[in-house]
C-alpha positions, 0 to 999 in steps of 0.5 A: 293435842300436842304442841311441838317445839321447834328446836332454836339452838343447833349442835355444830353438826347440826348448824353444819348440815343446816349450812351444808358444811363440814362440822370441822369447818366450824370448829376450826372458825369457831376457835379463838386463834382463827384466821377467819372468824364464822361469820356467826357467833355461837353461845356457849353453854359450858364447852358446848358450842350451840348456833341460834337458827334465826342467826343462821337463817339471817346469815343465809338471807344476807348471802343470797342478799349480797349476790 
């Protein structure tokens, strides 16, 4: 029986289509001189930006909380 792992740190492009955005829309709130700042702050991993799922999942609870 295999056991598979759930994937917790999502790529830009990933945290996009899981949020139904365009991966630039993050890139450009993600960039230190931005205007308006993502509401979720990714690790980084080197250069690489990664999203925690369950920062996102809480994000997108807190949306449909607020309307």
């Amino acid at each position: 029986m295999e056991k598979s792992i759930k994937k917790r740190l999502l790529t830009v492009e990933e945290a996009a289509t899981y949020l139904g955005l365009a991966p630039q829309t993050i890139y450009n709130r993600t960039h230190k001189k931005s205007k308006n700042p993502f509401p979720v702050r990714p690790l980084r991993i080197g250069r690489a930006l990664r999203f925690d799922i369950r920062q996102l999942e809480q994000f997108v609870k807190n949306l449909s909380q607020s309307g």
